[in-house]
PASEBA-1860 file (N, C-alpha, C; in nm, 3 decimals):
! residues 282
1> XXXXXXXX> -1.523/3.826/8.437/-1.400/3.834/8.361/-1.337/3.697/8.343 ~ -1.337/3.608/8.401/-1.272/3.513/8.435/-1.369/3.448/8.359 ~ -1.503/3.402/8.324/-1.602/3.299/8.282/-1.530/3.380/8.097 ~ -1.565/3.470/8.076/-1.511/3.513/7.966/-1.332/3.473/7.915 ~ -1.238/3.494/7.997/-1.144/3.428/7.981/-1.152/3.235/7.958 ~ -1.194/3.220/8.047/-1.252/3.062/8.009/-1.310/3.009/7.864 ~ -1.416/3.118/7.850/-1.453/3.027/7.682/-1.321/3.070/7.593 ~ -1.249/3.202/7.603/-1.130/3.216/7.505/-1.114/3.073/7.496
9> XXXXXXXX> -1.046/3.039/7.620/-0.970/2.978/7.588/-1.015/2.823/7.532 ~ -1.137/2.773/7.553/-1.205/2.694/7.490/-1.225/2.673/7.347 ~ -1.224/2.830/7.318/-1.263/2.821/7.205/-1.133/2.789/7.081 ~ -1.019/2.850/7.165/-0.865/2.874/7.094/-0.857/2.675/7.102 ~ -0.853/2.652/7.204/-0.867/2.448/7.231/-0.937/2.349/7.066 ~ -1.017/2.470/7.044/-1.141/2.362/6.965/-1.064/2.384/6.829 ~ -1.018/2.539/6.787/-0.980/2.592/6.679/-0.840/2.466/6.635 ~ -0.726/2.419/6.779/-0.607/2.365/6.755/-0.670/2.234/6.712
17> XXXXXXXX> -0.722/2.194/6.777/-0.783/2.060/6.756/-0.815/2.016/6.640 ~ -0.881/2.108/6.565/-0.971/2.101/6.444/-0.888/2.135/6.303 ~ -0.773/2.188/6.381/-0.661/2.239/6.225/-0.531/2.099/6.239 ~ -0.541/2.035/6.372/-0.490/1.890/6.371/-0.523/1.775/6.314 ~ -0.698/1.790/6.335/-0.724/1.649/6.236/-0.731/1.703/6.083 ~ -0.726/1.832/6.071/-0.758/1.823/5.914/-0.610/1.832/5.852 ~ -0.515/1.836/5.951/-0.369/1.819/5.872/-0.341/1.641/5.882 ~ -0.402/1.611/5.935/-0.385/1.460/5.946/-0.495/1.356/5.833
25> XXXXXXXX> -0.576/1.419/5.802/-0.675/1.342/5.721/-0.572/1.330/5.609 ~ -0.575/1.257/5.501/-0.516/1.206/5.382/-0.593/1.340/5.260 ~ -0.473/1.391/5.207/-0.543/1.437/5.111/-0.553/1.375/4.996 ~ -0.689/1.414/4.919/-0.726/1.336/4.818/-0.676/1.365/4.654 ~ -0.590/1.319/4.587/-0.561/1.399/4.482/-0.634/1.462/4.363 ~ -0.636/1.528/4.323/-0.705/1.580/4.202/-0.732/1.553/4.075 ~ -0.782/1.477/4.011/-0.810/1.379/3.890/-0.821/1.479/3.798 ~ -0.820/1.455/3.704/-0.808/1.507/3.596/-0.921/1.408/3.498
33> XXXXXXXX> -0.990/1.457/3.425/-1.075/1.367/3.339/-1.005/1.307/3.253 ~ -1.035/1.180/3.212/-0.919/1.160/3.104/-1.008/1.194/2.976 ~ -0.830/1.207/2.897/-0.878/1.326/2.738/-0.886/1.154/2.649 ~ -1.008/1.230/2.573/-1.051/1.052/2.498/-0.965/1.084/2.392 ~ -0.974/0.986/2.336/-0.902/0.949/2.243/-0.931/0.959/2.116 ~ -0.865/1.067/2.009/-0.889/1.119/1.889/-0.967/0.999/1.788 ~ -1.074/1.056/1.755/-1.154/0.922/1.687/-1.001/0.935/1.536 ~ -1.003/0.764/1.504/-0.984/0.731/1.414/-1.047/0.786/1.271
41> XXXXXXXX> -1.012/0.818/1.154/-1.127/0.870/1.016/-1.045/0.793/0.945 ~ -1.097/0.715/0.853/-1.042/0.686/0.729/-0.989/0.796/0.673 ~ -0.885/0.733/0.553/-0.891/0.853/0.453/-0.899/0.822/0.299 ~ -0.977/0.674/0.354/-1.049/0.632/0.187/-1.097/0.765/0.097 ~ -1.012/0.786/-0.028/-1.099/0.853/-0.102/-1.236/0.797/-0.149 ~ -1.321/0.918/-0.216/-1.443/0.849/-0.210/-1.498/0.843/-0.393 ~ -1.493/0.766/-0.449/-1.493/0.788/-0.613/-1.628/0.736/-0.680 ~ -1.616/0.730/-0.784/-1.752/0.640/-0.848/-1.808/0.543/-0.836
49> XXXXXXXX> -1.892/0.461/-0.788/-1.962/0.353/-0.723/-1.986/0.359/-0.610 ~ -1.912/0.422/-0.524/-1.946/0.422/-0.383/-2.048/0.387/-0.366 ~ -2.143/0.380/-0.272/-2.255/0.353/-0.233/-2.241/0.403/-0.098 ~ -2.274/0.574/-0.010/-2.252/0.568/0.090/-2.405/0.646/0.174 ~ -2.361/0.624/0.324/-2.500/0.676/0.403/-2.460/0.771/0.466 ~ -2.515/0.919/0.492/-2.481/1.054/0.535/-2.573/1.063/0.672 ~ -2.482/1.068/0.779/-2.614/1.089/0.879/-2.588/1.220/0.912 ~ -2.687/1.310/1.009/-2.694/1.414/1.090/-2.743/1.416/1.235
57> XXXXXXXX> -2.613/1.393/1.329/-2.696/1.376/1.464/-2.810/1.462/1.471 ~ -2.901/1.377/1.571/-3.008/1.475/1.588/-3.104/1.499/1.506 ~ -3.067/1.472/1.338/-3.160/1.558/1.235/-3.193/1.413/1.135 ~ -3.265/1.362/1.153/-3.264/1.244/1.069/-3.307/1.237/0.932 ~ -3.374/1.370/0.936/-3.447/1.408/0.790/-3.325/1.466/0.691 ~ -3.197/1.468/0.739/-3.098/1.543/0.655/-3.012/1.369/0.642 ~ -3.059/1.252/0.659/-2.969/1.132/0.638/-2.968/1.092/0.469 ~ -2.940/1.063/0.433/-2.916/1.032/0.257/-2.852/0.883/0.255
65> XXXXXXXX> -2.913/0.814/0.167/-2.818/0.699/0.073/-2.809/0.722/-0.041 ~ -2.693/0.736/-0.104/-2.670/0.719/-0.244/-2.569/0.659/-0.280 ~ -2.540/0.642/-0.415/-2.437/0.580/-0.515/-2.371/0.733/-0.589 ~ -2.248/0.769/-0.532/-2.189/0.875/-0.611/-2.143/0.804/-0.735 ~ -2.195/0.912/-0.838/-2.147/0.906/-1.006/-2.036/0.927/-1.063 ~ -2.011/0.881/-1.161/-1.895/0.945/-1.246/-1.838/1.070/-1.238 ~ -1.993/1.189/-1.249/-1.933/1.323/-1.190/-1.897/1.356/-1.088 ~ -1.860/1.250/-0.976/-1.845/1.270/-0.809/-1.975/1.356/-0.750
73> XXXXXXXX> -2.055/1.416/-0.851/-2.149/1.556/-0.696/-2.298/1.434/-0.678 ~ -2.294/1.481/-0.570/-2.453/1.421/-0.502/-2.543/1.510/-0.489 ~ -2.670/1.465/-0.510/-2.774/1.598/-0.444/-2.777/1.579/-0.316 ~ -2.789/1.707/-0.244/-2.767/1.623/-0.050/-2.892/1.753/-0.007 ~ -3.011/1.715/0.075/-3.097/1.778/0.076/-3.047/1.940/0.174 ~ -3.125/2.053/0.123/-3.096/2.166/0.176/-3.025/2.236/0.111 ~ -2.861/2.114/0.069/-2.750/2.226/0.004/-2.737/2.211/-0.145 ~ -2.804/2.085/-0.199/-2.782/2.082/-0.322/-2.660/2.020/-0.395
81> XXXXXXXX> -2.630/2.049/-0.483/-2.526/1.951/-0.541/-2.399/1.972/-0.502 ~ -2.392/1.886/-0.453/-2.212/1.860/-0.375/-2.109/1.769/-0.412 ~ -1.985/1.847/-0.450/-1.892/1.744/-0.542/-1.806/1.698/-0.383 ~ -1.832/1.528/-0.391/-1.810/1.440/-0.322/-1.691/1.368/-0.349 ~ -1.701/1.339/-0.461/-1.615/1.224/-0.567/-1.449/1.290/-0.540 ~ -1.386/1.216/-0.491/-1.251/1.283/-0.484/-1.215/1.325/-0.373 ~ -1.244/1.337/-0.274/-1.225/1.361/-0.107/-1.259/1.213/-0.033 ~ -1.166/1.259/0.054/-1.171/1.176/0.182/-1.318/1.171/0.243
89> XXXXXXXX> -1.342/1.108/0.337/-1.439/1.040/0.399/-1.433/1.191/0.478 ~ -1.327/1.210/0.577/-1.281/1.318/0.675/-1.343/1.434/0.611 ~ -1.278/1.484/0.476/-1.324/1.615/0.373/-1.514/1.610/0.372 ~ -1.521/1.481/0.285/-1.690/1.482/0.268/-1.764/1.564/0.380 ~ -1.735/1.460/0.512/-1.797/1.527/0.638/-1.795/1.659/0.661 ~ -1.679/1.690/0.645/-1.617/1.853/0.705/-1.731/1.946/0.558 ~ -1.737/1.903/0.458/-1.839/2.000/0.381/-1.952/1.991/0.364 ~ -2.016/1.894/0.395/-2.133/1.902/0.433/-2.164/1.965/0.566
97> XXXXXXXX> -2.080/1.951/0.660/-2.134/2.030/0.736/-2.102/2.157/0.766 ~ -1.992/2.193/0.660/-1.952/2.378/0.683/-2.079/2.392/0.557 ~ -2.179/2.340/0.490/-2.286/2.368/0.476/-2.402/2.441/0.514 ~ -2.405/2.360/0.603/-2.555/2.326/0.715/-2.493/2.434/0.798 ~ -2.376/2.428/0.857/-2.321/2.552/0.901/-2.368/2.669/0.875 ~ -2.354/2.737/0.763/-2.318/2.834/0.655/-2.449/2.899/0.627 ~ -2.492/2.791/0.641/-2.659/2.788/0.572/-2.745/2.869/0.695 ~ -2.702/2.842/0.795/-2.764/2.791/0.925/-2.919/2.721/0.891
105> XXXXXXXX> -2.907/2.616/0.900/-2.957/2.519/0.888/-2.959/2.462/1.035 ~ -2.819/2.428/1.036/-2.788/2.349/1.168/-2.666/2.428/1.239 ~ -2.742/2.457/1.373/-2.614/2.530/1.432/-2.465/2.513/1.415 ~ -2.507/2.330/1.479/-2.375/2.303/1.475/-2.404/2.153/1.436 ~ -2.363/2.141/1.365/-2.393/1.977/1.219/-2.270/1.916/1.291 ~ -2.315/1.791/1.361/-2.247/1.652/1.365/-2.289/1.548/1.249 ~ -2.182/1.528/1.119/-2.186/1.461/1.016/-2.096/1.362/1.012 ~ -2.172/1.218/0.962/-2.104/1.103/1.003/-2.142/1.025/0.858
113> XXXXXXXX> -2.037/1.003/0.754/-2.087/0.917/0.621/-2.007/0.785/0.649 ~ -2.055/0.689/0.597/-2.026/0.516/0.604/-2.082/0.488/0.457 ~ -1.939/0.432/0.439/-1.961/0.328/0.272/-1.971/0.203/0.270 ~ -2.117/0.185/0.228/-2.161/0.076/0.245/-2.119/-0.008/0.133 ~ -2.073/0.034/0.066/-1.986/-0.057/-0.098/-1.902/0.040/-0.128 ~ -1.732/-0.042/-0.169/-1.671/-0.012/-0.203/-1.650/-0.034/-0.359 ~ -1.673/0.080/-0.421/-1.635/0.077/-0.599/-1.564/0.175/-0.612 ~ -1.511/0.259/-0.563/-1.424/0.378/-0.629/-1.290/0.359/-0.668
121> XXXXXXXX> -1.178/0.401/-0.617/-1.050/0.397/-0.688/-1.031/0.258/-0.698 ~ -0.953/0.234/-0.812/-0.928/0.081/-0.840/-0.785/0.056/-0.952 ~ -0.697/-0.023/-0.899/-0.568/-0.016/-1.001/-0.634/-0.185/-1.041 ~ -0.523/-0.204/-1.139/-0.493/-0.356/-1.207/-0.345/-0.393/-1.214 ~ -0.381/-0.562/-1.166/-0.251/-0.614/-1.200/-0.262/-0.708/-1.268 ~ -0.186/-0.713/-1.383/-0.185/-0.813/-1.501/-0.048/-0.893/-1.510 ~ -0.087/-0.974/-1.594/0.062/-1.061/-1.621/0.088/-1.180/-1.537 ~ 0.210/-1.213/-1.545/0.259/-1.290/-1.430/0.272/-1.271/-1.295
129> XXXXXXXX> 0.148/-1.252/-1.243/0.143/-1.243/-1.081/0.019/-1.352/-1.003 ~ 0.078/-1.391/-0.899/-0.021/-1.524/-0.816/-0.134/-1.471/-0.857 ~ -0.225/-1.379/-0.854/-0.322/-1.337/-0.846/-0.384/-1.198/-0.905 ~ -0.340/-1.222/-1.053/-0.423/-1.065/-1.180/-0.500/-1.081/-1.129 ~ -0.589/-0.915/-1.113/-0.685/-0.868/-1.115/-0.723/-0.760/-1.089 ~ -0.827/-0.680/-1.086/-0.850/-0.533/-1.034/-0.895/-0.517/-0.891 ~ -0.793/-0.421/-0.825/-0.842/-0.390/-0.672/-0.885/-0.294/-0.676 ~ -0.915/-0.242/-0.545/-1.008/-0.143/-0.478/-0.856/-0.056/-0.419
137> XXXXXXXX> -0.852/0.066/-0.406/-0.735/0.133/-0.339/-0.835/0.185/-0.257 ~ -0.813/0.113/-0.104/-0.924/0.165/0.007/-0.878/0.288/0.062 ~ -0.711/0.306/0.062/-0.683/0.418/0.079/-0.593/0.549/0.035 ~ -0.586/0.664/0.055/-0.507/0.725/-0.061/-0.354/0.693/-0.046 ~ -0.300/0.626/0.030/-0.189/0.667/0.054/-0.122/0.445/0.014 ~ -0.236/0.414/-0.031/-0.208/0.241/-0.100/-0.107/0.256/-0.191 ~ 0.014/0.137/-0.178/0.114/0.195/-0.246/0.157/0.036/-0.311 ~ 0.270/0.086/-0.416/0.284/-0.065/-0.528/0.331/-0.165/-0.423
145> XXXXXXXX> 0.356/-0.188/-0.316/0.444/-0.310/-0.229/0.258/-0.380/-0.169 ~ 0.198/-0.273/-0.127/0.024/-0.331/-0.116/-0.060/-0.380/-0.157 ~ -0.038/-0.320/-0.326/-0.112/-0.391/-0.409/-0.053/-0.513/-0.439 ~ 0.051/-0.501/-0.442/0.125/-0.665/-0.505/0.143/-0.761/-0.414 ~ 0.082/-0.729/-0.281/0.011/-0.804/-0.177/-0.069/-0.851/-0.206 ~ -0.196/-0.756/-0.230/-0.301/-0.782/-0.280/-0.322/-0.911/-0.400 ~ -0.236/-0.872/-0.451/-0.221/-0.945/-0.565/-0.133/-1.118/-0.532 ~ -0.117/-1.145/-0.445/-0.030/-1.293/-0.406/0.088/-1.230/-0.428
153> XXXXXXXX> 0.136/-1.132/-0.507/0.318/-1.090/-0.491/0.373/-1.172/-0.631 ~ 0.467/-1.201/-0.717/0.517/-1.236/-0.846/0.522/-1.423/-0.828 ~ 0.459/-1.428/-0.941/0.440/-1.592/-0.968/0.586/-1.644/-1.004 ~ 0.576/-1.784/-1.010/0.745/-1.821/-0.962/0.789/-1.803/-1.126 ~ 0.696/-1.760/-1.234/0.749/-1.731/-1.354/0.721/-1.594/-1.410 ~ 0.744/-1.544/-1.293/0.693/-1.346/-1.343/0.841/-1.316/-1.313 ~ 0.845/-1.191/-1.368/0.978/-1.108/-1.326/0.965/-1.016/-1.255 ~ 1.108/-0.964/-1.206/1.080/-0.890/-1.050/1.063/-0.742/-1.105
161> XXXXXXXX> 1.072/-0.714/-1.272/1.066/-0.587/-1.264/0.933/-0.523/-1.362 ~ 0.848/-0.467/-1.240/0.715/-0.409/-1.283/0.724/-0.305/-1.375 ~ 0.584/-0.290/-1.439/0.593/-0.185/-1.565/0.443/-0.121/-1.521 ~ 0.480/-0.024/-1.466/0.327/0.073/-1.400/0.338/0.188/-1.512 ~ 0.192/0.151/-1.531/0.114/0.257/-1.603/-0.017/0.333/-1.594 ~ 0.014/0.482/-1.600/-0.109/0.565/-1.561/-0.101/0.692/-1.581 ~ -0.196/0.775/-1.541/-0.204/0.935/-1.552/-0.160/0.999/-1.406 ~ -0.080/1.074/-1.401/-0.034/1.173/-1.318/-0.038/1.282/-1.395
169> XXXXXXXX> -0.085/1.429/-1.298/-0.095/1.574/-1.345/-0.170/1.562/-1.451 ~ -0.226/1.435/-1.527/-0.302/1.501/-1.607/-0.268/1.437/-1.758 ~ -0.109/1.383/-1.744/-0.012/1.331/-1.851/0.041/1.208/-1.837 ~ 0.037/1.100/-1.909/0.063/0.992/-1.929/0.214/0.940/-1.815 ~ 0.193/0.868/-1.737/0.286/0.792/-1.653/0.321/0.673/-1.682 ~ 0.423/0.651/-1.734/0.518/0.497/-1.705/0.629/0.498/-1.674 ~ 0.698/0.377/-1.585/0.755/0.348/-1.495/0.777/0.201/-1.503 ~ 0.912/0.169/-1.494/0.968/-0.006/-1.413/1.061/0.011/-1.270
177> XXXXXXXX> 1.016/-0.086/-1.279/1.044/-0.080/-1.112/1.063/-0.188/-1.034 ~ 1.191/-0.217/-1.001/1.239/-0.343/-0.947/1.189/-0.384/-0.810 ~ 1.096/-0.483/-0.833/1.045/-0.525/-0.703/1.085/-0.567/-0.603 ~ 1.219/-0.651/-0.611/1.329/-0.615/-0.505/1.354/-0.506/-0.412 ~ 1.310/-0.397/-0.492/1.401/-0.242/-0.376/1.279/-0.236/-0.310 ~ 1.189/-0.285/-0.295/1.060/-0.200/-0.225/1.111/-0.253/-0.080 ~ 1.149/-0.366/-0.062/1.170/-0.431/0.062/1.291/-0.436/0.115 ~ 1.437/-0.391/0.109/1.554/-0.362/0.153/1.518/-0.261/0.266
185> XXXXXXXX> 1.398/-0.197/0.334/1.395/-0.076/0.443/1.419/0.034/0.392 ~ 1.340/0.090/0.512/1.336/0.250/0.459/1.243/0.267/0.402 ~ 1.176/0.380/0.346/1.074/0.434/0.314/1.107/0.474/0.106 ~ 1.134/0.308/0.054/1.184/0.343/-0.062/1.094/0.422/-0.204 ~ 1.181/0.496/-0.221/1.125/0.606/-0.347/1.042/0.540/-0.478 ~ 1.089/0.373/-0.456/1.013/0.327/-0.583/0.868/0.257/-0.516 ~ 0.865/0.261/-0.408/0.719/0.199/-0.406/0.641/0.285/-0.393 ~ 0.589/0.341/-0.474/0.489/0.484/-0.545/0.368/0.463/-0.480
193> XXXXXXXX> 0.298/0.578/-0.471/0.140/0.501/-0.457/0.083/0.525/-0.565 ~ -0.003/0.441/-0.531/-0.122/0.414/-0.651/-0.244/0.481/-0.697 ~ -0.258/0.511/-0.826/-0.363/0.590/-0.795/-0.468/0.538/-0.928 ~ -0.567/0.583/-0.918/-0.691/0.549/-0.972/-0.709/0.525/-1.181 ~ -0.681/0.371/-1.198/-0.669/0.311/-1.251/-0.530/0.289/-1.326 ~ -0.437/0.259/-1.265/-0.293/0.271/-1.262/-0.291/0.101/-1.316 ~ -0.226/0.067/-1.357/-0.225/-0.091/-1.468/-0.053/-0.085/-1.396 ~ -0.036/-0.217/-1.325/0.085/-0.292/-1.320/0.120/-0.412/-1.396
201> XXXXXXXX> 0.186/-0.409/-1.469/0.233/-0.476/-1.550/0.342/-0.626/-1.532 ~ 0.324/-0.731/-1.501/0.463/-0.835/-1.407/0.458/-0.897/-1.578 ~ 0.576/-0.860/-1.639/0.652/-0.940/-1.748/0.663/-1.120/-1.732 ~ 0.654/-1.167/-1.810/0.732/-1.330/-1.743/0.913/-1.304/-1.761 ~ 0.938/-1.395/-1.664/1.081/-1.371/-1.625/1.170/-1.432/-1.724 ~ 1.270/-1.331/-1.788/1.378/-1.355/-1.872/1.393/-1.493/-1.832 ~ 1.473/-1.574/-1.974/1.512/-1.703/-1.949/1.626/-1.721/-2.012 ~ 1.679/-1.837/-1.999/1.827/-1.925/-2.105/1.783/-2.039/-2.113
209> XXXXXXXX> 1.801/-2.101/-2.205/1.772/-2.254/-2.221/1.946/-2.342/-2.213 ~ 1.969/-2.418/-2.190/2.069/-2.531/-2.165/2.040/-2.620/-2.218 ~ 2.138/-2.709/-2.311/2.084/-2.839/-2.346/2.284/-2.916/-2.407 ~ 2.258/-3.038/-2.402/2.340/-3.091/-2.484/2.368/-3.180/-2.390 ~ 2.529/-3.195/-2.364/2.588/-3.252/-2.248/2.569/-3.192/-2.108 ~ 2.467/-3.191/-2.057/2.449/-3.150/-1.923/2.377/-3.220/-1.826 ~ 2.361/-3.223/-1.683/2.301/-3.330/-1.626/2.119/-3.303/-1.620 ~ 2.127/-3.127/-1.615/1.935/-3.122/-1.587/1.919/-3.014/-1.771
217> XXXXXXXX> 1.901/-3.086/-1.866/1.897/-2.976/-1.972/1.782/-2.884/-1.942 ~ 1.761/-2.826/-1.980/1.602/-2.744/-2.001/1.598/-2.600/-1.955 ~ 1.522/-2.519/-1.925/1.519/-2.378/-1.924/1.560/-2.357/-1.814 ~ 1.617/-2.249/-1.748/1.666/-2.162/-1.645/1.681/-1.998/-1.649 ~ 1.561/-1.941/-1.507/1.597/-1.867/-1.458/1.676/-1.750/-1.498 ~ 1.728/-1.662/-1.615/1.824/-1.590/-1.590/1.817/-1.483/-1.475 ~ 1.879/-1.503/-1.413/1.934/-1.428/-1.303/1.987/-1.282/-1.315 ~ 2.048/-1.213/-1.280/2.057/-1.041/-1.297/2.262/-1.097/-1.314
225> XXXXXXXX> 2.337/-1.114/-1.429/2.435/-1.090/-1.396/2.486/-1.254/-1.398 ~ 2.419/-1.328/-1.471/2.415/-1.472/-1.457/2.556/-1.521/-1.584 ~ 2.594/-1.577/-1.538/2.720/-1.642/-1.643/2.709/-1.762/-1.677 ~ 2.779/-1.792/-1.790/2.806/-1.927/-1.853/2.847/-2.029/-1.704 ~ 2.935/-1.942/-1.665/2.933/-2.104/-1.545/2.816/-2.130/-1.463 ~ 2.787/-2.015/-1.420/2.660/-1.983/-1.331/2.558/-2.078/-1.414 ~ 2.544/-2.070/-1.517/2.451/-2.176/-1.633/2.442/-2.329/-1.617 ~ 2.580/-2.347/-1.623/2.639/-2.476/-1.620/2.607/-2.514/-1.491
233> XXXXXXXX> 2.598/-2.477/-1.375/2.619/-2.503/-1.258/2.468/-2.532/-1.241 ~ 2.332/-2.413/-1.255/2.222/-2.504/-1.253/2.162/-2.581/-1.324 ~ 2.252/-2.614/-1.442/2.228/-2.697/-1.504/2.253/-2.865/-1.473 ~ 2.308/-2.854/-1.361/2.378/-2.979/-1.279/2.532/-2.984/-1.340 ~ 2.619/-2.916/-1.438/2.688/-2.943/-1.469/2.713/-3.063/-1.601 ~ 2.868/-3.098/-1.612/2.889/-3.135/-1.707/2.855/-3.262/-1.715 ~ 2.819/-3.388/-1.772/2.789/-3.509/-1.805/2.992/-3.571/-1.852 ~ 2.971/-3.683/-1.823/3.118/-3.748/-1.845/3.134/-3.730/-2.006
241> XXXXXXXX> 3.040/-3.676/-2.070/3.024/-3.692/-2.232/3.095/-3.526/-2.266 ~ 3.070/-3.451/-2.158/3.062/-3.340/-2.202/3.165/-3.263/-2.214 ~ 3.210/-3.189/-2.249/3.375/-3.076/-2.242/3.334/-2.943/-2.257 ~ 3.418/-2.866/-2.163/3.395/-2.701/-2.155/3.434/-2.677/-2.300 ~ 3.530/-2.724/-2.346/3.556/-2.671/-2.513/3.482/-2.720/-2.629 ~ 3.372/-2.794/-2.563/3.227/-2.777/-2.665/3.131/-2.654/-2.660 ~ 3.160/-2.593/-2.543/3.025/-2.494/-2.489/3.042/-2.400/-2.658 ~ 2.910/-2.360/-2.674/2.876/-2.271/-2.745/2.714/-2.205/-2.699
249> XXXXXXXX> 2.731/-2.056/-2.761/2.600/-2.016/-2.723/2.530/-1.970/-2.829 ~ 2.410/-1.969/-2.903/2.335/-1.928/-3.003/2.246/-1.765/-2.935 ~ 2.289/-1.704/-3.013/2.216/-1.548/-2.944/2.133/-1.484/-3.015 ~ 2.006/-1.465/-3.034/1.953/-1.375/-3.163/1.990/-1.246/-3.195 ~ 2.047/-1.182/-3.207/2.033/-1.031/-3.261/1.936/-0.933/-3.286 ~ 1.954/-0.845/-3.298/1.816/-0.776/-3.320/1.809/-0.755/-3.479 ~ 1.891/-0.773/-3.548/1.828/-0.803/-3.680/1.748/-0.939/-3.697 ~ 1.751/-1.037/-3.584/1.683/-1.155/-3.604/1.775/-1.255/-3.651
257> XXXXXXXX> 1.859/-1.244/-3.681/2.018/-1.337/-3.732/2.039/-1.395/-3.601 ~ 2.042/-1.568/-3.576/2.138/-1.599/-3.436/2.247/-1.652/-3.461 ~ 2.324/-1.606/-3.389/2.501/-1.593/-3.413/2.496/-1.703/-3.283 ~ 2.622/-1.786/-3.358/2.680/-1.892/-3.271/2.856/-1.802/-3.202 ~ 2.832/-1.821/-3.046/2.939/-1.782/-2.998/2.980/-1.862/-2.898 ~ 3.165/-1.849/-2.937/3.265/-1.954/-2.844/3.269/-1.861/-2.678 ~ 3.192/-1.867/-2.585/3.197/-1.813/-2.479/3.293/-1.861/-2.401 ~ 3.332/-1.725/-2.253/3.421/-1.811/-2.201/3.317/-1.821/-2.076
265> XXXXXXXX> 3.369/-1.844/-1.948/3.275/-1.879/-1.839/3.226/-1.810/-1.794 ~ 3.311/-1.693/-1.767/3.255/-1.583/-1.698/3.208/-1.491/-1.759 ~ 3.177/-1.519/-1.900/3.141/-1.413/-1.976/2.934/-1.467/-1.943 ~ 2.832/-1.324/-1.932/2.727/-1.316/-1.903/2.627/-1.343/-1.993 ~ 2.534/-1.409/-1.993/2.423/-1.454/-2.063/2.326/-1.300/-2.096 ~ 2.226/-1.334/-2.188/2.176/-1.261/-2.225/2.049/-1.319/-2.286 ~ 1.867/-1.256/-2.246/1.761/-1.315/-2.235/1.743/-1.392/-2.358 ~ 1.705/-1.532/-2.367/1.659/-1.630/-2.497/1.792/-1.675/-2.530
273> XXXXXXXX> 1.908/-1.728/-2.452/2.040/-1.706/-2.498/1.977/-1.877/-2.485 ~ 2.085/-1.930/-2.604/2.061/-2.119/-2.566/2.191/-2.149/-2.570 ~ 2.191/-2.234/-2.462/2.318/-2.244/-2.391/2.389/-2.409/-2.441 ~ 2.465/-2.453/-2.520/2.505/-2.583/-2.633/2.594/-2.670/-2.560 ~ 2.606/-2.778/-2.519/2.706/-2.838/-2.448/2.765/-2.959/-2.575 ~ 2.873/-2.946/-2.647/2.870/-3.043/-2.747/2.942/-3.205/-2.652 ~ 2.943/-3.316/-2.749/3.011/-3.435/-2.671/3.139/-3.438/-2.716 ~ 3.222/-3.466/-2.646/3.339/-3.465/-2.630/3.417/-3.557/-2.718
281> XX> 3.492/-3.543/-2.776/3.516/-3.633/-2.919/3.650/-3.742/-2.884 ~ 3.661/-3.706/-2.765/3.801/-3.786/-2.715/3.770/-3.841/-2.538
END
């Protein structure tokens, strides 16, 4: 009885012991895998010229290069003609492989396209800007403050207010648009996006000419709201020859008649206005 009482209690010894070190060991915390990180997709639309490569994990015999056409569809082996032209990179993928899907073809289609040349959507900028020419709109959401990046931004003899032209819904779009507001902040209503062959238009910038008694004669700038003094003033002002009660201004009309007028200072100029400084007779 007693040898039996003995291991009890040995055994109750080993049990305390053993629930001591394991409250004392450090517990280890529980990790969590980390969640990767949502792949990036373009959302280049994909238009005429492209030149792109279609892979299929796993299936190499379903890979394609082509040049999508005018009609946007590709032949793509298995499914046949597929209108491409006009979707995202993201879209393309997603239908080709709810294809192969569909088809069962491929259980489950991992589809991956890369454009190896960019020719599809494309606006123009003409006129007075650092840099006319036709771009590429790499993405759908490229908007007029981007392109006119693209473009070097308004030459120091363009004007700030653009003349965009194009098709929306289907029906002729035009638009001016002061290139000023795009950049005051905020998410402004006039910097539109762009869409596929959209023509921006940069005017050369309204002018006044100055001449007579003045210190710098020659053309200037009209400004938004610009006045006879405002004139005078970058004009360097008056010459010792000169008198405010010479000023006159020659204006064309729209019958084409130019009328000579006794301005006062603060009265505002108006584009091709020539600005007269006579000499002072006393």
């Amino acid at each position: 009885m007693k040898s039996i009482l003995t291991r009890l209690l040995a055994v109750l010894a080993l049990l305390v012991l053993a629930g001591a070190a394991r409250a004392q060991a450090p517990v280890q915390p529980i990790t969590q895998p980390p969640t990767p990180a949502p792949a990036v997709k373009t959302d280049y639309v994909l238009g005429p010229g492209d030149v792109i490569k279609v892979s299929v994990f796993q299936s190499p015999d379903l890979s394609l290069e082509t040049r999508i056409p005018e009609t946007g569809v590709v032949t793509y082996p298995l499914l046949g003609a597929l209108t491409l032209g006009g979707l995202t990179i993201g879209e393309a993928e997603k239908r080709i492989a709810d294809g192969l899907r569909d088809g069962k073809f491929v259980k489950q289609p991992q589809v991956s396209i890369l454009v190896t040349q960019l020719r599809g959507s494309q606006a123009s900028v003409l006129g007075h800007a650092v840099r006319p020419g036709r771009y590429s709109l790499e993405l759908t959401n490229t908007r007029l403050s981007d392109l006119m990046a693209l473009a070097g931004g308004i030459a120091p003899d363009g004007s700030d207010i653009l003349t965009v032209v194009g098709t929306r819904d289907g029906k002729p779009y035009r638009a001016q648009i002061d290139f000023r507001t795009l950049f005051r902040g905020g998410n402004s209503p006039q910097d539109i996006v762009m869409q596929n062959n959209d023509v921006v238009y940069v005017d050369r910038v309204a002018q006044v000419y100055i001449y007579g008694e003045v210190q710098k004669p020659g053309t200037l700038r009209l400004e938004r709201g610009m006045t006879v003094l405002q004139a005078l003033a970058a004009g360097g002002g008056l010459t010792v020859r000169g008198t405010q009660r010479g000023i006159r201004v020659h204006r064309k009309g729209a019958d084409g008649v130019v009328q000579v007028l006794t301005p006062k200072l603060e009265d505002q100029l108006q584009q091709d206005d020539v600005v007269f400084v006579r000499e002072s007779l006393f």
